[in-house]
The first five atom37 places (N, CA, C, CB, O) and aatype in JSON, in Angstrom:
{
  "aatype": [20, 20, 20, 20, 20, 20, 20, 20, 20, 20, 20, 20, 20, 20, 20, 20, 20, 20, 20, 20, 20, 20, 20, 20, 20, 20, 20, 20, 20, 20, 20, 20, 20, 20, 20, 20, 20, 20, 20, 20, 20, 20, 20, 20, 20, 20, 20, 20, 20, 20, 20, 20, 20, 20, 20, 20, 20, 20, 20, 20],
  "atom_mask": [
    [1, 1, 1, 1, 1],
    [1, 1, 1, 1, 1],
    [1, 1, 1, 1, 1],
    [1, 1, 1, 1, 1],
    [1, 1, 1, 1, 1],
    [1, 1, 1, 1, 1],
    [1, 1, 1, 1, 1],
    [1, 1, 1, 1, 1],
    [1, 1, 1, 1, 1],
    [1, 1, 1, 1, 1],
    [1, 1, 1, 1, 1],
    [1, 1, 1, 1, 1],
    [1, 1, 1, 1, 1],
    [1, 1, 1, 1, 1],
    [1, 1, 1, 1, 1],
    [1, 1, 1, 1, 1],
    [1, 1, 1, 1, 1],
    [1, 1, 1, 1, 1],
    [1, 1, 1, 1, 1],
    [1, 1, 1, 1, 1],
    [1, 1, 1, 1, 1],
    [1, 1, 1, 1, 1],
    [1, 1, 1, 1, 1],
    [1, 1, 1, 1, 1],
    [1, 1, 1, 1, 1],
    [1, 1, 1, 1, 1],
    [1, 1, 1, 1, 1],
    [1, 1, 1, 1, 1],
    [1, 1, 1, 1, 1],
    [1, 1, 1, 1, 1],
    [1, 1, 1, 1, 1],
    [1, 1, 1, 1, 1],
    [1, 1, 1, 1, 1],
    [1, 1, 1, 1, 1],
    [1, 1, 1, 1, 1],
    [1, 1, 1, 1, 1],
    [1, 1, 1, 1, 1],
    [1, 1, 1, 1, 1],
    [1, 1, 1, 1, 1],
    [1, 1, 1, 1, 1],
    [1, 1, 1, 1, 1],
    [1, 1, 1, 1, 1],
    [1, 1, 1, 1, 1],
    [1, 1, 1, 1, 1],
    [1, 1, 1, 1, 1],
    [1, 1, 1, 1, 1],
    [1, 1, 1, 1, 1],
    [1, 1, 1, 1, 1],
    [1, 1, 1, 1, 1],
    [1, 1, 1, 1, 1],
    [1, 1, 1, 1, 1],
    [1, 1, 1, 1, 1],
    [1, 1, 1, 1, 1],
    [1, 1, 1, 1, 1],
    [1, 1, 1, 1, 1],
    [1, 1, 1, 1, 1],
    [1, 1, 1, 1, 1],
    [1, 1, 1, 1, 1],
    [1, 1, 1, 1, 1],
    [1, 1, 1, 1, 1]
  ],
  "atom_positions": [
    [[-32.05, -25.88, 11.41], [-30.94, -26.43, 10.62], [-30.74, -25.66, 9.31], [-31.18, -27.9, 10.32], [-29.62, -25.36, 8.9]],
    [[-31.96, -25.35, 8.62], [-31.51, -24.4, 7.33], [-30.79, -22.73, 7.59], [-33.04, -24.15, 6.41], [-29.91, -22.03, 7.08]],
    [[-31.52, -22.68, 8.43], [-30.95, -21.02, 9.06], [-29.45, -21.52, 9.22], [-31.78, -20.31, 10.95], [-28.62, -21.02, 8.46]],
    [[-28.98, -22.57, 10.25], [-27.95, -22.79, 10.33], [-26.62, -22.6, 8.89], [-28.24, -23.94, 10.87], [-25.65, -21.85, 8.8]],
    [[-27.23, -23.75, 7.87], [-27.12, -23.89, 6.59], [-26.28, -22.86, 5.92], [-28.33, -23.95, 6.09], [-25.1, -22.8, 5.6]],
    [[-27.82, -21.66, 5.78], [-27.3, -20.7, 5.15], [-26.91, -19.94, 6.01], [-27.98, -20.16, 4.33], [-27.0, -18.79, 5.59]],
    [[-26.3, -20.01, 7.52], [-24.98, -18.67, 8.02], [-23.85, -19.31, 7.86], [-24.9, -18.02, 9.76], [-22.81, -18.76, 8.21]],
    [[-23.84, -20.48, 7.36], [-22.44, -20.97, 7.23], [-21.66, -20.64, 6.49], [-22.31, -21.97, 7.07], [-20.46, -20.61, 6.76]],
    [[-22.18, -20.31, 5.32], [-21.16, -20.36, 4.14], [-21.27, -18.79, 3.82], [-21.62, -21.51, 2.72], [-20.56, -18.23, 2.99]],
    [[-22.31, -18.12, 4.64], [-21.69, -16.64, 4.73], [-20.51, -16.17, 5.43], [-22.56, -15.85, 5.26], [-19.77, -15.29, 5.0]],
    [[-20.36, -16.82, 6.52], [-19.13, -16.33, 7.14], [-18.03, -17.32, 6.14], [-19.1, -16.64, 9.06], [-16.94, -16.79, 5.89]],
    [[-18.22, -18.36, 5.72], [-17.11, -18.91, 5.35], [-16.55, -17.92, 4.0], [-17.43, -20.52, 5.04], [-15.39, -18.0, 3.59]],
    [[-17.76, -16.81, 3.29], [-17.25, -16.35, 2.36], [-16.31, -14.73, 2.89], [-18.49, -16.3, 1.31], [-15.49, -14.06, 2.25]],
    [[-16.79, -14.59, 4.06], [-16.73, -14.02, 4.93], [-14.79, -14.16, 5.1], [-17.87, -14.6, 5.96], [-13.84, -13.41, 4.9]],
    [[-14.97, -15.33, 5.5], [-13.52, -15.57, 6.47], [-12.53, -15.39, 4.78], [-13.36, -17.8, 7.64], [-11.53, -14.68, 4.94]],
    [[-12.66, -15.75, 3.78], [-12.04, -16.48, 2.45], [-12.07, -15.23, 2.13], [-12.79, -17.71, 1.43], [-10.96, -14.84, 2.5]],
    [[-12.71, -14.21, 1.61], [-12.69, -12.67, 1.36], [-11.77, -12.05, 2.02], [-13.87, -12.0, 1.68], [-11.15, -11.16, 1.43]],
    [[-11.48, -12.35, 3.36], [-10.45, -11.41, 4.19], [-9.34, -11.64, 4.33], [-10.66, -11.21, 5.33], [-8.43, -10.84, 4.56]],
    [[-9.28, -13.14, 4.15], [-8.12, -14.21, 4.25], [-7.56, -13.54, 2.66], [-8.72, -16.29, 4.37], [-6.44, -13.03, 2.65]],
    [[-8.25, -13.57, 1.53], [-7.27, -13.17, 0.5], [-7.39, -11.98, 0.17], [-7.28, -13.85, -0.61], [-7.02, -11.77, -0.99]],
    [[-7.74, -11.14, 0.7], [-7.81, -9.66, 0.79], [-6.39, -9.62, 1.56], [-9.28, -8.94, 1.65], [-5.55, -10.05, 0.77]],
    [[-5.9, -9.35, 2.59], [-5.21, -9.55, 3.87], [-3.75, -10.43, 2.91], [-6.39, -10.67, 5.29], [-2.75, -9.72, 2.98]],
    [[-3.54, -11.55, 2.24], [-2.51, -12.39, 1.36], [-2.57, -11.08, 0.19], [-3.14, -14.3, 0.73], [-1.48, -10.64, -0.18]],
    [[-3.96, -10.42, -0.43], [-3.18, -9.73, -1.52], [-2.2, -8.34, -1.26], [-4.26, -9.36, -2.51], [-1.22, -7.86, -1.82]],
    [[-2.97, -8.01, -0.2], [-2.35, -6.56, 0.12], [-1.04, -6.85, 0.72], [-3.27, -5.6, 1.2], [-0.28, -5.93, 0.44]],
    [[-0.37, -7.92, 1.54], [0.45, -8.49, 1.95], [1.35, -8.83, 0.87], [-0.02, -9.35, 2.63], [2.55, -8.7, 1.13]],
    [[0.9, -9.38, -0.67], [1.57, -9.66, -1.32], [2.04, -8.26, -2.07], [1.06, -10.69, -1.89], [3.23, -8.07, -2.28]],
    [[1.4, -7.65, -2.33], [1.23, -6.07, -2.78], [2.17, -5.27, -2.38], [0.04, -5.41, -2.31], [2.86, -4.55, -3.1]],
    [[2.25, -5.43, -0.7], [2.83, -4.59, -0.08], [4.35, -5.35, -0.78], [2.41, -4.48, 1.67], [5.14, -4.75, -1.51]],
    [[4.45, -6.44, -0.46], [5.87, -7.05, -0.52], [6.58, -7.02, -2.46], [5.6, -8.97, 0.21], [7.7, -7.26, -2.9]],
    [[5.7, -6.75, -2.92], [6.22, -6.87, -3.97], [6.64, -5.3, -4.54], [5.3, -7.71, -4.77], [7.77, -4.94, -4.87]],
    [[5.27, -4.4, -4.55], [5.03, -2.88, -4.51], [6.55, -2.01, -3.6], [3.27, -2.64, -3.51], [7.39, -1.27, -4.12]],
    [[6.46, -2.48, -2.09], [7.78, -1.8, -0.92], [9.11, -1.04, -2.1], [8.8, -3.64, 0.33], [9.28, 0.12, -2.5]],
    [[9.72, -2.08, -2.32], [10.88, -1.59, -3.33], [10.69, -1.21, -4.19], [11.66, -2.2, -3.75], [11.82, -1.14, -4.69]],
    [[9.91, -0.77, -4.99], [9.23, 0.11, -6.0], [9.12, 1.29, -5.72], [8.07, -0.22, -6.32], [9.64, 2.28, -6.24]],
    [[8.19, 1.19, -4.61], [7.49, 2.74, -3.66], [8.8, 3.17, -3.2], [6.2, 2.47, -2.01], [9.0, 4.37, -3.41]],
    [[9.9, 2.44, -2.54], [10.23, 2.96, -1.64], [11.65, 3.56, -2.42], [10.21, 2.04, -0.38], [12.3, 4.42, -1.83]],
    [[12.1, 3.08, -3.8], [12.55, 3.76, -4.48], [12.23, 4.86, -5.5], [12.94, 3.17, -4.73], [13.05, 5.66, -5.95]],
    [[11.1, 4.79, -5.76], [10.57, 5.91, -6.68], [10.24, 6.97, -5.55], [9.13, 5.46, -7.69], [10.12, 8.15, -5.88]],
    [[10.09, 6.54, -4.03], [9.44, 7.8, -3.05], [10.67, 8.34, -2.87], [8.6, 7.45, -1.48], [10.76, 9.57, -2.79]],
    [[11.96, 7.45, -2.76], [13.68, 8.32, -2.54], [13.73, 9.07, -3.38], [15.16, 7.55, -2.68], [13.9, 10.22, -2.99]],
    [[13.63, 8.86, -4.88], [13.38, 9.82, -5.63], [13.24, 10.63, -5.88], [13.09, 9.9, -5.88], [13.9, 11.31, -6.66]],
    [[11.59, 11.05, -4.86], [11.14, 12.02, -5.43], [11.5, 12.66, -4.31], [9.85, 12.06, -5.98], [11.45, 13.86, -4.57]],
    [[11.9, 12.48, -3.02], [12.34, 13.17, -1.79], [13.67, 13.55, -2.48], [12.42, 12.23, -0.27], [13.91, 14.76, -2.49]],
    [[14.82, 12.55, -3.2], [15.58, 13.81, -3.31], [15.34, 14.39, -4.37], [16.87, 13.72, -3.24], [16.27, 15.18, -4.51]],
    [[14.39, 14.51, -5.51], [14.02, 15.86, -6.16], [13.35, 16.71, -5.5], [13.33, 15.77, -7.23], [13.55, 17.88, -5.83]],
    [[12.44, 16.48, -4.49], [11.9, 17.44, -3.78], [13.07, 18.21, -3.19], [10.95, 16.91, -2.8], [13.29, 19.41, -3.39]],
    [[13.72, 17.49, -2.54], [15.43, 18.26, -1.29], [15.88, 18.75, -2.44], [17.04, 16.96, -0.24], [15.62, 19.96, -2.39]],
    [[16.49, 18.48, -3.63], [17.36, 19.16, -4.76], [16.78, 20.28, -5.05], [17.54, 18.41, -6.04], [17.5, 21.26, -5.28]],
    [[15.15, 20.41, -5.1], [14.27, 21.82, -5.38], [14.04, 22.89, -5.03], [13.42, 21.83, -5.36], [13.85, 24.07, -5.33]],
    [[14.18, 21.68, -3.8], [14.5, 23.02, -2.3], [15.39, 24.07, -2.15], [15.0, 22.48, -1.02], [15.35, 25.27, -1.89]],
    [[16.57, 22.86, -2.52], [18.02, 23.48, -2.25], [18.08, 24.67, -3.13], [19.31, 22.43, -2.59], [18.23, 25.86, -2.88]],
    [[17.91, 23.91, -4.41], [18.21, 25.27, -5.44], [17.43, 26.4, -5.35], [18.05, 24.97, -6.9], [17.95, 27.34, -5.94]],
    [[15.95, 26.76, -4.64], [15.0, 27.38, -4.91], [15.65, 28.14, -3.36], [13.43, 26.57, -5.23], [15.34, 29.3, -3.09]],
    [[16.19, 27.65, -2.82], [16.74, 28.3, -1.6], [17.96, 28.84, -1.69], [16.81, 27.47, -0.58], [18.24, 29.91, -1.14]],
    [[18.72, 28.21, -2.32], [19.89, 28.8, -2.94], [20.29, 29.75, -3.84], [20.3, 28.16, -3.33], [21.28, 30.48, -3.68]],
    [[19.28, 29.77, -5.13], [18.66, 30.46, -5.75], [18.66, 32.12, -5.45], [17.59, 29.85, -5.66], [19.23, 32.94, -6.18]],
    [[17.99, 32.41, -4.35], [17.25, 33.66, -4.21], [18.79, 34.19, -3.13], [15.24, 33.49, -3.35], [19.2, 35.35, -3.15]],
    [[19.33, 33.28, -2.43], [20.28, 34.04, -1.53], [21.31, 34.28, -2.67], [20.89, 33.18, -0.09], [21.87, 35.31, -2.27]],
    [[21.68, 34.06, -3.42], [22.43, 34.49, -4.85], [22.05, 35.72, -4.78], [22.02, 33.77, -6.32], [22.37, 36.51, -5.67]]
  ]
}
């Protein structure tokens, strides 16, 4: 019964660790998405604009 005892509340810290691990990154993701996913447009079109000109550039 004590062995029992103490595997219990390891997995329960177990299950509660992953459970809000799993809600933060979830919340993270959902809050972070439109952030990332506008600062990453961003930088894709400064990257494409860099391109362009650095490609454009030299055929000049």
């Amino acid at each position: 019964m004590p062995k029992q005892a103490k595997n219990k509340p390891k997995k329960q810290h177990e299950w509660v660790f992953a459970i809000l691990l799993f809600v933060f990154f979830a919340w993270l993701g959902q809050l972070e998405l439109t952030h990332y996913e506008q600062s990453g447009i961003a930088v894709i079109d400064a990257a494409l604009a860099g391109k362009r000109s650095s490609h454009s550039e030299p055929s000049k």
